[in-house]
N, C-alpha and C positions, 0 to 999 in steps of 0.2 A: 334487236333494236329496230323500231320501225323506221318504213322507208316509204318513199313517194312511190318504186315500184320495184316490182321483185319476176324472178325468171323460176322456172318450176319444168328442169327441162324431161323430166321423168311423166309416163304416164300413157296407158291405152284403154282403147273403148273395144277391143277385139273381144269375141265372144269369149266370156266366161271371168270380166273384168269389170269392174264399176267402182268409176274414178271420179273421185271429189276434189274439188278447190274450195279450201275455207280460206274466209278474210276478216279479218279483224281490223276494226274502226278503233283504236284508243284514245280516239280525239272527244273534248266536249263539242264539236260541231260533227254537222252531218258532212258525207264525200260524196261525190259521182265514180263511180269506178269502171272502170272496161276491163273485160278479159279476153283476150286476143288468143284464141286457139290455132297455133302451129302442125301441119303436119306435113310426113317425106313433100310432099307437091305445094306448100307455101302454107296462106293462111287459110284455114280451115273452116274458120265463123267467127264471130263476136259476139258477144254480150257487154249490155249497158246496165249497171243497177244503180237505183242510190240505198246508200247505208247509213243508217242513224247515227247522233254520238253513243258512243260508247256500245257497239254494238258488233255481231258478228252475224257474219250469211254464207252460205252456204250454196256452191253451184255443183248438180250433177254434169259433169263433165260429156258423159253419154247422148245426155237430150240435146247437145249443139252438134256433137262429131258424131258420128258412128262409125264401129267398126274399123278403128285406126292408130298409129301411134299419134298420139299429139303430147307437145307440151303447149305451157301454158304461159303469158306474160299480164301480168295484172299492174294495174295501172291508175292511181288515183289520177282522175283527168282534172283537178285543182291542186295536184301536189301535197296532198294531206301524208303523213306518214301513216302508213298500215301497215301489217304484217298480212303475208299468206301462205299456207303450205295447203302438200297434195297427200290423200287418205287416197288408196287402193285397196279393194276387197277384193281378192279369187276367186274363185272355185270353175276352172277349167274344163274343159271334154276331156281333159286328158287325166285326171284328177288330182290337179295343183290345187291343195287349198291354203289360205291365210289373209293376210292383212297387213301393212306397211303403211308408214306416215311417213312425210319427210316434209320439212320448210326450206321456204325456195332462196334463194340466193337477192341480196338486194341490188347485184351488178352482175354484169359482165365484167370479162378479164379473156385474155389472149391463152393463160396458159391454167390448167386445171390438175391438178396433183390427186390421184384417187389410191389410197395405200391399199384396202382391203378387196379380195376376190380369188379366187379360186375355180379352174375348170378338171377338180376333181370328179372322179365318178360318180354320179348322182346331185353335179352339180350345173346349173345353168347361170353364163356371165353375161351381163349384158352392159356398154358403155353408151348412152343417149346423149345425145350430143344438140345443143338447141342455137341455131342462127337466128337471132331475134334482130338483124339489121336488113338494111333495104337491098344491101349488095352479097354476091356470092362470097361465101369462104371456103378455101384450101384450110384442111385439115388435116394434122399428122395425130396419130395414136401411136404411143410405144409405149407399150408391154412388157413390164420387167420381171424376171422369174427371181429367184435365190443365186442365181449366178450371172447376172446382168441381163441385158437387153434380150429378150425372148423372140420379138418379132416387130414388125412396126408394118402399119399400112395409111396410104394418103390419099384423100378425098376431096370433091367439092362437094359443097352444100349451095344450096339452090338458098335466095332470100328469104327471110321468114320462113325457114322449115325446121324441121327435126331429122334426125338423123338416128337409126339404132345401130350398135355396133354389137353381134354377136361373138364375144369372145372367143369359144368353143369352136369357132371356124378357124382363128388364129392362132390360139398355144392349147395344146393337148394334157391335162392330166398335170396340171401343175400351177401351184398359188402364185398367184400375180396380181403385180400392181400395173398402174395406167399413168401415163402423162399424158394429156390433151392438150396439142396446141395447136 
């Protein structure tokens, strides 16, 4: 469902990654829109576009950040409802390759429920966490395996940042789920 603005807290420009924010106008009038790039140390950059009716555009993520986690907050700055999500392309030094889409969230919330993951062998978990307000947040992460709570660890985040959570640091060799709050 479109919305006036959406969070997109997934996302890096670190060598071997080239990361897109599409948006979509489903309005018969045109928008102004901002996207507000976040990273670990606050906000990153910005971008200003306008977007026709009924139209979609397209931002390389890399040519505003480099070489960083960011997520992203997009922003119709006349409240139009849009939609946006984030396109990831691989291919690594290390030799990860693929591709992933995801659409972003049209709110925040205190508490985030993530069921699916695993830090089996040959597997990388990652939980990205995005502070898109002006003030610091304390964050807890708890990790539930097949026999309850596996591990939990607590954080602040600095304003407007991002936050990556390597899972594999915290539960070893075992499917897990996540609660964010």
């Amino acid at each position: 469902t479109p919305a006036p603005e959406w969070y997109l807290p997934e996302g890096t420009t670190r060598a071997g990654f080239d990361e897109w924010v599409l948006v979509m106008n489903p309005n018969d009038a045109g928008t102004d829109v901002r996207a507000t790039f976040l990273t670990p140390d606050g906000v990153g950059n910005t971008y200003d576009f306008h977007m026709d009716a009924n139209s979609r555009f397209s931002i390389h993520v890399n040519d505003f950040v480099q070489d960083k986690d960011v997520s992203t907050v997009v922003t119709s700055l006349d409240g139009a409802d849009i939609l946006a999500e984030r396109a990831m392309y691989m291919h690594t030094p290390d030799g990860k390759r693929g591709a992933h889409c995801s659409i972003g969230s049209p709110r925040t919330d205190t508490y985030w429920y993530l069921p699916e993951g695993t830090t089996r062998p040959g597997f990388d978990e990652w939980v990205l966490v995005q502070n898109p307000s002006d003030d610091p947040a304390e964050v807890r992460v708890t990790f539930l395996g097949p026999e309850g709570e596996a591990n939990r660890i607590v954080f602040t985040m600095r304003p407007n940042s991002r936050f990556s959570v390597h899972v594999n640091e915290f539960v070893n060799n075992l499917d897990v789920s996540t609660v964010v709050e």
